[in-house]
C-alpha positions as CSV (number, residue, x, y, z in Angstrom):
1,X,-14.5,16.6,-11.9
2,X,-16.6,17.5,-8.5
3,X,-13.3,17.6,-6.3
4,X,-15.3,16.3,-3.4
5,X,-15.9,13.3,-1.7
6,X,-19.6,12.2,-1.9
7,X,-21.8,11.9,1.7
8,X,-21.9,8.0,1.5
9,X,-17.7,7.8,0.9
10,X,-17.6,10.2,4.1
11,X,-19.8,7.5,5.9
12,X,-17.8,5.2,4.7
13,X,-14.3,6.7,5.9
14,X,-16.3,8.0,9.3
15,X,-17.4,3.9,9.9
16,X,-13.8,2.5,9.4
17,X,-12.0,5.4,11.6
18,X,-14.6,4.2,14.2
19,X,-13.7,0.7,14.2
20,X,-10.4,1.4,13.9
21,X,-10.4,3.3,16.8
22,X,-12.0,0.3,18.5
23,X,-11.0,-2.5,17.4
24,X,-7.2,-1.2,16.3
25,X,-6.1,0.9,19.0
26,X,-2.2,1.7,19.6
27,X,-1.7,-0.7,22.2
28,X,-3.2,-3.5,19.9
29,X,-0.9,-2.7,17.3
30,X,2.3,-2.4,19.2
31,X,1.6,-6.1,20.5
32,X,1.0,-6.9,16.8
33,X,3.6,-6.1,15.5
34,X,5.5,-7.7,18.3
35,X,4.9,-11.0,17.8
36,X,4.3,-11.1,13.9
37,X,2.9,-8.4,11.8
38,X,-1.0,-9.5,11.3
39,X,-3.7,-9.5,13.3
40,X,-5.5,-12.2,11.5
41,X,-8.7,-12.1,13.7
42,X,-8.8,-8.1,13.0
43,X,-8.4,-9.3,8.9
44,X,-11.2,-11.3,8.8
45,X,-13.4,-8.8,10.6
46,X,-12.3,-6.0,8.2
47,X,-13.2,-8.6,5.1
48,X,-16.3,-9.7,6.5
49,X,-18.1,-6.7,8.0
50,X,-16.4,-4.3,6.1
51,X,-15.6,-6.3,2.9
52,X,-12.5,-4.4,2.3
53,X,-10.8,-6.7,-0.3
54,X,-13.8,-6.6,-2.3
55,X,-14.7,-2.5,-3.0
56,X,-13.4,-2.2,-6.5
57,X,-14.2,-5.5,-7.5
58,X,-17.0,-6.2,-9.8
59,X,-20.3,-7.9,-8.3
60,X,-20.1,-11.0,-10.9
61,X,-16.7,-11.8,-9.3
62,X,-18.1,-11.3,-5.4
63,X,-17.0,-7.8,-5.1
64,X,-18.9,-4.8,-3.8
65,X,-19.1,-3.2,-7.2
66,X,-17.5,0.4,-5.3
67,X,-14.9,2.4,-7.2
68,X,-11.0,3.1,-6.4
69,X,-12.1,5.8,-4.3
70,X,-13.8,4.2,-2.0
71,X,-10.9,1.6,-1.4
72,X,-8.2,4.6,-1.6
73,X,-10.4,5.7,1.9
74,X,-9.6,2.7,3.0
75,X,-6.2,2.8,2.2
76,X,-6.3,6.6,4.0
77,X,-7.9,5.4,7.1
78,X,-5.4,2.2,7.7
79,X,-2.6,4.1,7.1
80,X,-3.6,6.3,9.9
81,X,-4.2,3.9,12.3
82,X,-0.9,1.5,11.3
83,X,-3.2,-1.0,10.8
84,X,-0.8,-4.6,10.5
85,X,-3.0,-6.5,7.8
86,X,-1.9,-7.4,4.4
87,X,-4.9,-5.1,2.7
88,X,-2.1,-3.0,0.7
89,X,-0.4,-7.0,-0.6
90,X,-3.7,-8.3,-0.9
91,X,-5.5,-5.8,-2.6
92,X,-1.9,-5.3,-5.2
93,X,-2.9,-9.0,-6.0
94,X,-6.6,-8.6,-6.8
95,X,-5.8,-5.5,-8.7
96,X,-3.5,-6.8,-10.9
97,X,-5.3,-10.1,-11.7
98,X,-8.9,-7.9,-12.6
99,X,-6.6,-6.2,-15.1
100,X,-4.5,-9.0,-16.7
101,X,-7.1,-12.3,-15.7
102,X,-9.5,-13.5,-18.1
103,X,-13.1,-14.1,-16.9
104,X,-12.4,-17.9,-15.8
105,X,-9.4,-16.8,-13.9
106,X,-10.8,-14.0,-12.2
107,X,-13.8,-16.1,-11.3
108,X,-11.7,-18.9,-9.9
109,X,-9.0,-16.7,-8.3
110,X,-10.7,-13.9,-6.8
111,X,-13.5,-15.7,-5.0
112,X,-11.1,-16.6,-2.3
113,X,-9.3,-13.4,-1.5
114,X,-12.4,-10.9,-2.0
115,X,-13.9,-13.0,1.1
116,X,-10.6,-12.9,3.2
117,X,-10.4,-17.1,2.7
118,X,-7.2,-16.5,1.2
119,X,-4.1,-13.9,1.2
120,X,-2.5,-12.9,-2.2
121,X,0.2,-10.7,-2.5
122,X,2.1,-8.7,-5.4
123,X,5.5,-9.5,-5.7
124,X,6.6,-6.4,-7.5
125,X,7.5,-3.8,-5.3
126,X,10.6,-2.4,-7.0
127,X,10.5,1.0,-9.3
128,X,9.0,-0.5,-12.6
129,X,8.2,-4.1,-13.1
130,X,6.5,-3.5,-16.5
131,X,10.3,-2.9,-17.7
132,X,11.6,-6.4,-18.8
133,X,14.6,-5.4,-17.8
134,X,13.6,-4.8,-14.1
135,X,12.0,-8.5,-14.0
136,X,14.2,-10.7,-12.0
137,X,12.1,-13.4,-12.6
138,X,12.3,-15.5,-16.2
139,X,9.5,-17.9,-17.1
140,X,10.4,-20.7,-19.2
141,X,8.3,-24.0,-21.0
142,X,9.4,-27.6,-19.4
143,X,7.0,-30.3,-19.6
144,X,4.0,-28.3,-21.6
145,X,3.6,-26.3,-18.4
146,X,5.0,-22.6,-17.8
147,X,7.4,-22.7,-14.9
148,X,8.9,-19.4,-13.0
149,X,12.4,-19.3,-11.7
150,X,14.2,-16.4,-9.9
151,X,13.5,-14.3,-6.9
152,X,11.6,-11.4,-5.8
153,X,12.3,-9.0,-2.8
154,X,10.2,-7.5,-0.8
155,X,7.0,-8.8,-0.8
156,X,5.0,-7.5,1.3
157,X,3.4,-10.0,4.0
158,X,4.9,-12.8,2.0
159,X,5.4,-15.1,4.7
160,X,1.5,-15.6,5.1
161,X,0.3,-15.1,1.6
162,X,-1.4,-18.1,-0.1
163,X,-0.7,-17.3,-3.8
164,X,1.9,-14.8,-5.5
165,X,1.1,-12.8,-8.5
166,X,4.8,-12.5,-10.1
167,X,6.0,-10.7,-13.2
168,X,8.7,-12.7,-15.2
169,X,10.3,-12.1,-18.6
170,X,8.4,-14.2,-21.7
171,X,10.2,-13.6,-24.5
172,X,11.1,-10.2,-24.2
173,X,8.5,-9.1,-22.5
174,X,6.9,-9.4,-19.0
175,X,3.8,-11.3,-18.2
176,X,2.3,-11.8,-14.9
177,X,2.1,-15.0,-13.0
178,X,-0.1,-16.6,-10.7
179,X,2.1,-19.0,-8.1
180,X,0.7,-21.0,-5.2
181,X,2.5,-20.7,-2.1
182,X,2.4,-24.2,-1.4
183,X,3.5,-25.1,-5.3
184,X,6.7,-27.4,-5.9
185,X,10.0,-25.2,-6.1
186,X,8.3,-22.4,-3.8
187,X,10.2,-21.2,-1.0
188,X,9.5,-18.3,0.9
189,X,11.9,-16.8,3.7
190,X,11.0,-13.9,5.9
191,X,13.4,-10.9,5.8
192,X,14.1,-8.4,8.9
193,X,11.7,-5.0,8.1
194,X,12.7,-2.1,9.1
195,X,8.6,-1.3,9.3
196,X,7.4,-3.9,12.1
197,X,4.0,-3.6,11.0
198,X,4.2,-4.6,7.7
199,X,6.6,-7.6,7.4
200,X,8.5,-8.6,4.2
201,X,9.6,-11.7,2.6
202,X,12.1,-12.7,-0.1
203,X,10.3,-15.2,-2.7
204,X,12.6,-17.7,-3.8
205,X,11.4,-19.5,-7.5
206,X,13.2,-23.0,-8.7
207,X,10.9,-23.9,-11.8
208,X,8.0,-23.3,-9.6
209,X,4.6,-24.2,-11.8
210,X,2.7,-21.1,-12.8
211,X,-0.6,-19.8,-14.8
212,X,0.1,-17.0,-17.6
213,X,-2.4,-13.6,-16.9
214,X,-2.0,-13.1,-20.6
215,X,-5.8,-11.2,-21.2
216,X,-4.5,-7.8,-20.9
217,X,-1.4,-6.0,-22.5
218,X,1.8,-4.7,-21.1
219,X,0.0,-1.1,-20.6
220,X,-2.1,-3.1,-17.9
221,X,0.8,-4.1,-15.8
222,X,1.9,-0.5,-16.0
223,X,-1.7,0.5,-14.9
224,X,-1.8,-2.0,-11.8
225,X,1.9,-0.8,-10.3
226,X,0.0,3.0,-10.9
227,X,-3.0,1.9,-9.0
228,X,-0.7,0.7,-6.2
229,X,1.5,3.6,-6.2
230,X,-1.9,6.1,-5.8
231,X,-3.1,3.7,-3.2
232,X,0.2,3.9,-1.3
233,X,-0.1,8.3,-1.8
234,X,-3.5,7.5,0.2
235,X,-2.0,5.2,2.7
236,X,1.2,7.7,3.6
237,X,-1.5,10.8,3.3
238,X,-2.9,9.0,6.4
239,X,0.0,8.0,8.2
240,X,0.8,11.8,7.9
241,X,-2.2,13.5,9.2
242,X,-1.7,11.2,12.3
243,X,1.7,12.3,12.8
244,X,0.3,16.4,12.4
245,X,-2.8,15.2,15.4
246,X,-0.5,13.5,17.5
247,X,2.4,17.0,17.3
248,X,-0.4,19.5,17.9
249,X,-1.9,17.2,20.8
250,X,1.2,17.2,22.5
251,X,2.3,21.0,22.1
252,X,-0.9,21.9,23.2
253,X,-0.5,19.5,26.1
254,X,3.0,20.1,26.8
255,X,4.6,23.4,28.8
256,X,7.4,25.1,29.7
257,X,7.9,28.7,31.1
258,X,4.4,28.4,32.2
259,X,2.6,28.0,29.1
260,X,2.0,25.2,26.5
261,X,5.3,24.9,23.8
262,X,2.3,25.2,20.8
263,X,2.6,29.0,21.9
264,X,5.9,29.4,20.8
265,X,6.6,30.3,17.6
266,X,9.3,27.5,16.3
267,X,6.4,25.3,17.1
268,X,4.0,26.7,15.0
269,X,5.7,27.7,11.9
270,X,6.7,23.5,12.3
271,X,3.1,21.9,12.4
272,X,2.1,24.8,10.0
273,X,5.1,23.3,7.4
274,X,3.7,20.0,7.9
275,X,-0.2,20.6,7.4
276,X,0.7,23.0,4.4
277,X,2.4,19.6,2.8
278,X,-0.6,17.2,4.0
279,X,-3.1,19.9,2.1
280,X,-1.1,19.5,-1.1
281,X,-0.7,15.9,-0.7
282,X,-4.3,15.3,0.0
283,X,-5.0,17.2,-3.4
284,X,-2.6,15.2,-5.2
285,X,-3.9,12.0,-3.3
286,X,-7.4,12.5,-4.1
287,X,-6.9,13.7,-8.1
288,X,-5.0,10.7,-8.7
289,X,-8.3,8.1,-7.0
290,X,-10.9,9.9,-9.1
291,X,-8.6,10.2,-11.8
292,X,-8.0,6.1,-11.8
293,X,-10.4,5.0,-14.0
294,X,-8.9,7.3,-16.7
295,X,-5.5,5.3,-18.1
296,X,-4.0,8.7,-19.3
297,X,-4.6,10.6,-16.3
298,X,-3.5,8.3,-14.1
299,X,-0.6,7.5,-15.7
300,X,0.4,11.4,-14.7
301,X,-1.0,11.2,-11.4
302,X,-0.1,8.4,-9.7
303,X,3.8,8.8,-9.3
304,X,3.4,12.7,-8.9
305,X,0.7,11.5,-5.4
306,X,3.2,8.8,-4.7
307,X,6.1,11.4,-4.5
308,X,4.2,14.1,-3.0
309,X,2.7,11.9,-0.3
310,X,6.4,9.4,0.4
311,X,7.7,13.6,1.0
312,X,5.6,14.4,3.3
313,X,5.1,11.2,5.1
314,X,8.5,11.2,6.3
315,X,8.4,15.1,6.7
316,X,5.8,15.2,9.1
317,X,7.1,11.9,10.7
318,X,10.5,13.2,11.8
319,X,8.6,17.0,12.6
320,X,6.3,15.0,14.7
321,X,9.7,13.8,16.6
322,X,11.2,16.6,17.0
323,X,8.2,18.5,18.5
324,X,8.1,15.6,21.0
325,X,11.3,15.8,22.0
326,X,12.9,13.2,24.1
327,X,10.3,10.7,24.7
328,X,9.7,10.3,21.1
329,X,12.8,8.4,20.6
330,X,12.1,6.0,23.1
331,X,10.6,2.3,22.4
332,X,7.5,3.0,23.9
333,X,6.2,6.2,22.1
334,X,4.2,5.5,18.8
335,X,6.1,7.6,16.7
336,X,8.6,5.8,15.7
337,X,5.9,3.4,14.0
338,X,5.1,6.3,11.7
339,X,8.3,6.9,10.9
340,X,9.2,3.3,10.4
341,X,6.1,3.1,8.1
342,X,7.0,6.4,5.9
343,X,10.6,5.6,5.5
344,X,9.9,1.8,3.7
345,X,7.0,2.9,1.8
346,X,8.4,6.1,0.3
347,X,11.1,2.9,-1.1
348,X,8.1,0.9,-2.4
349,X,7.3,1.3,-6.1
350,X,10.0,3.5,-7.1
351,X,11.6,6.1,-4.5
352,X,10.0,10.2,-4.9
353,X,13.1,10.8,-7.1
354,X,12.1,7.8,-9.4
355,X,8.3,8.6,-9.7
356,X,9.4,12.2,-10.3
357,X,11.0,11.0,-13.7
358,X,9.1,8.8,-14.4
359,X,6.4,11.4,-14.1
360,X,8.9,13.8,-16.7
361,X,9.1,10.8,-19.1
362,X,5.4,9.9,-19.5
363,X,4.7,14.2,-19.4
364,X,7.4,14.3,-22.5
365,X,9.5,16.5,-20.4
């Protein structure tokens, strides 16, 4: 494996922290979040210029024909900017229907949400969902059609997404289902999140109509929730290096006893703590991308990047904090965002503890 990212991927990550910078600046966000969560004009800008949605995907189905890398970048570089669009729900969705759609289903479903026309989202974000016993969703046969009820919590962006990909128990096993957000016996209600710029929901299923994604096995499931967990590693690996820039920036900047508080050696050893973490995490991070298109590999990989990177994320957040000082706690300082962000992701998809033995189980340990 050439442990390196190619010159067209560093283009690629160069272009998007540019228009990130530009057209996703802290102010922007903050006002976001405020009043909702998504930046809708921002999202259809990112899907049409950038085509984000549609890296991975295949060109038959409308996609770019790129790799997991390329979207993990992406991933990387909206995570360090906060960005509040529903990429990480949306791009959950079209993973998990590529794996587990047939060709007629991906043709019909994906269309839509590679383009930005639509917004899907996963509702799985607990520590397995491949586990029949960790579906809280049952799907049942009334009238010749497959019907879904239960309820699923959080879903990511939720509140705005136009179709659901849900995993229920089918006869002792789980299946994934596609549900329309506007579908009889939907309800959706929009929970309180503790990270402002990535709202939840709580999906709420009373024999809502639904289409089986019965092409690919249970493994695929499992392979989908490990895609998402190595995306999130990428996402929290950015959220983390920001935290590092934004410490150093303001020790270098900030003084007492007539000289800058980065001289002073409690400072140091601190930001040196967090950037040896974010060098290991950007290791595991970027193993478990070019590892993806390997089941077996990845399998190991994901929830050892996802624990790595949910560690560190909240390490450097609250280090970031602390070298701040007093004005980091206050409403108006960004930090608190990052913080915010680590603390709910490191819960998505199994916490570091649960991805740690999970890792032991599939490692035989």
């Amino acid at each position: 494996m050439d442990f390196r990212y190619s010159s067209e991927q560093d283009a690629f990550r160069a272009s998007l922290r540019g228009f990130l910078r530009d057209h996703a600046p802290p102010g922007q966000v903050r006002a976001v979040a405020a009043g909702g969560g998504h930046d809708s004009r921002l999202w259809q800008r990112l899907c049409a210029e950038l085509e984000l949605p549609a890296l991975h995907a295949p060109p038959e189905y409308g996609g770019a024909g790129a790799t997991l890398v390329e979207t993990a970048i992406a991933f990387c570089e909206l995570g360090r900017a906060l960005t509040p669009v529903p990429y990480a729900a949306t791009t959950f969705a079209i993973e998990a229907i590529l794996r587990m759609g047939d060709d007629e289903q991906r043709k019909s479903l994906l269309s839509g949400l590679l383009a930005g026309e639509q917004i899907g989202a996963l509702a799985a974000s607990g520590s397995d969902h491949a586990d029949p016993s960790a579906a809280t969703v049952r799907a049942d046969r009334h009238g010749g059609a497959t019907v879904l009820t239960g309820e699923c919590s959080p879903v990511l962006h939720g509140h705005i997404a136009d179709l659901f990909v849900v995993p229920a128990r089918a006869d002792d096993t789980v299946v994934l289902h596609v549900v329309a957000a506007d579908a009889a016996g939907v309800t959706v209600v929009r929970l309180p999140s503790f990270d402002i710029t990535r709202p939840v929901a709580k999906l709420q299923l009373a024999q809502a109509p639904a289409a089986a994604l019965t092409s690919g096995s249970p493994d695929d499931i499992g392979r989908a929730l490990d895609v998402a967990r190595m995306l999130l590693a990428a996402e929290m690996l950015g959220g983390a290096e920001a935290c590092l820039e934004l410490a150093v920036e303001h020790a270098r900047r900030r003084r007492q006893f007539d000289r800058p508080i980065g001289s002073f050696q409690a400072i140091k050893h601190t930001c040196a703590d967090m950037m040896i973490e974010i060098d290991a995490t950007r290791a595991a991070a970027m193993f478990a991308a070019m590892s993806a298109a390997n089941p077996q590999e990845l399998q190991i990989a994901a929830p050892l990047a996802k624990a790595q990177a949910a560690d560190t994320f909240v390490l450097c957040a609250g280090s970031a904090i602390q070298i701040h000082g007093g004005v980091a706690f206050t409403w108006e300082h960004n930090l608190h965002l990052y913080f915010r962000r680590a603390k709910t992701t490191a819960a998505l998809f199994g916490s570091s503890a649960r991805n740690r033995a999970l890792l032991a189980d599939r490692a035989g340990l």
